[in-house]
C-alpha positions as CSV (number, residue, x, y, z in Angstrom):
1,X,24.7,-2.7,31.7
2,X,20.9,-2.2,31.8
3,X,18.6,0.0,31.3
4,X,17.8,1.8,34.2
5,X,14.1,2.4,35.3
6,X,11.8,4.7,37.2
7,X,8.6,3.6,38.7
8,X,6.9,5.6,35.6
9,X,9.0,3.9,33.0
10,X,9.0,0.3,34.5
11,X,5.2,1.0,34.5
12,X,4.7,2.1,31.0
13,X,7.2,-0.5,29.9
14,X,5.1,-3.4,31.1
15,X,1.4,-2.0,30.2
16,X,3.1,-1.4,26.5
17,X,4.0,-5.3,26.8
18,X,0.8,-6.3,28.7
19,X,-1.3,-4.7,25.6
20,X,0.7,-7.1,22.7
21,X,-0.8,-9.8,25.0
22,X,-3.8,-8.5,25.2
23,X,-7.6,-10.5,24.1
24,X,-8.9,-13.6,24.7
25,X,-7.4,-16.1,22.2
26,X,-3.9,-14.4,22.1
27,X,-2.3,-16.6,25.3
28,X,-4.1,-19.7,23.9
29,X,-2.2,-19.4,21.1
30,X,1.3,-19.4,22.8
31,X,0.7,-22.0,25.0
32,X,-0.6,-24.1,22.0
33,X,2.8,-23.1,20.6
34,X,4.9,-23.4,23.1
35,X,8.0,-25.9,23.4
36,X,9.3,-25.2,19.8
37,X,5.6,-26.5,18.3
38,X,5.5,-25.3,14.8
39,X,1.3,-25.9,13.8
40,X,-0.2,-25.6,10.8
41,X,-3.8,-23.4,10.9
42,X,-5.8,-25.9,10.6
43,X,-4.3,-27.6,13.8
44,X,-4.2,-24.6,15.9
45,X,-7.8,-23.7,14.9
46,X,-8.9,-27.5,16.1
47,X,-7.0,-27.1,19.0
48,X,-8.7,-23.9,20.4
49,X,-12.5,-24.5,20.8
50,X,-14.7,-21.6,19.9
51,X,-12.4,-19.8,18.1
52,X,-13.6,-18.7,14.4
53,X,-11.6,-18.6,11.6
54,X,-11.5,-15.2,11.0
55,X,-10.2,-14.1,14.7
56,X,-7.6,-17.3,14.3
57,X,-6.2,-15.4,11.3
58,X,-6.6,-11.5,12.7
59,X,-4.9,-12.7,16.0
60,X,-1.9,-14.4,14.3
61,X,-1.4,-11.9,11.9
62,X,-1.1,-9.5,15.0
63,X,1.0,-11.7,17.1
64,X,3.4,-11.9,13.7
65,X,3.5,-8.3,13.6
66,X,4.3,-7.7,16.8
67,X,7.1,-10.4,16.2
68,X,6.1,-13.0,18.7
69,X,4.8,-15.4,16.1
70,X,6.7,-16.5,12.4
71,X,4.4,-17.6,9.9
72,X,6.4,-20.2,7.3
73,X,5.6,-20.6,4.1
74,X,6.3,-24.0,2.5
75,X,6.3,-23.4,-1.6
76,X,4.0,-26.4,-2.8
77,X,1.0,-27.0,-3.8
78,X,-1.6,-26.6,-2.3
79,X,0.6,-24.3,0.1
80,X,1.3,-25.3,3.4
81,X,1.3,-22.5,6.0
82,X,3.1,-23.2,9.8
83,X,2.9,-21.0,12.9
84,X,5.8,-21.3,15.4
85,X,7.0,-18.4,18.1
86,X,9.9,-16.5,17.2
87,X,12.3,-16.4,19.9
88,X,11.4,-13.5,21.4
89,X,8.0,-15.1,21.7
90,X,9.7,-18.4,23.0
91,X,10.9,-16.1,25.7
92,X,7.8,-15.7,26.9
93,X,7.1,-18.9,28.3
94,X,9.3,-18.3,31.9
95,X,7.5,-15.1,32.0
96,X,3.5,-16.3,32.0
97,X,5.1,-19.5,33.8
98,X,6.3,-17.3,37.0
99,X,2.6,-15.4,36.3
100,X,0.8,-18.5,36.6
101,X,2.8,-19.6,39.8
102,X,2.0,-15.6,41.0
103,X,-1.8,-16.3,40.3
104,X,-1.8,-19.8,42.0
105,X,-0.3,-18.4,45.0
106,X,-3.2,-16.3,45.4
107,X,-5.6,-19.2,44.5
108,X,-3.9,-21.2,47.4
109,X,-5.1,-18.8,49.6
110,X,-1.5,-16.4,50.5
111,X,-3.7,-13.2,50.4
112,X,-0.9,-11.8,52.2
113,X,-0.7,-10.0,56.0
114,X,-3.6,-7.6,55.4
């Protein structure tokens, strides 16, 4: 059975989630990942324009420690290093896809009956 929520809960629930999303280079990431990609830095760091190395590293090592992103380590040398989403982090893809079909709804001009 589920858990069951209260207005307060449900809305401390998702601002706790909406935080481990939060900044600007975190939702790049995932959808650079998305679809079972497995990158290495050096790809993911080409793909996203304007992003320096350092905030590349700080926002993966967050992501990995809020478990949305795995980092694999292949043992040779030199090392080779791979980002890919953990499942959980896979699971996030219907999520910002029903957001982005939310947000386009409001770009196609349903404001709603006001």
């Amino acid at each position: 059975m589920g858990k069951e929520w209260t207005p307060a809960t449900a809305a401390f629930a998702v601002e706790q989630a909406l935080k481990i999303l939060e900044g600007k280079w975190k939702l790049l990431i995932l959808f650079h990942l998305f679809g079972g990609k497995v990158l290495r830095f050096s790809e993911l760091e080409r793909a996203i324009t304007g992003i320096t190395q350092k905030m590349l590293i700080q926002q993966l090592r967050q992501m990995e420690s809020d478990g949305i992103v795995r980092r694999i380590v292949h043992p040779q040398v030199p090392p080779k290093v791979e980002y890919g989403l953990t499942d959980w982090g896979q699971s996030l893809c219907p999520v910002l896809d029903a957001l982005l079909k939310w947000a386009d709804l409001r770009a196609d001009g349903c404001e709603g009956d006001a």
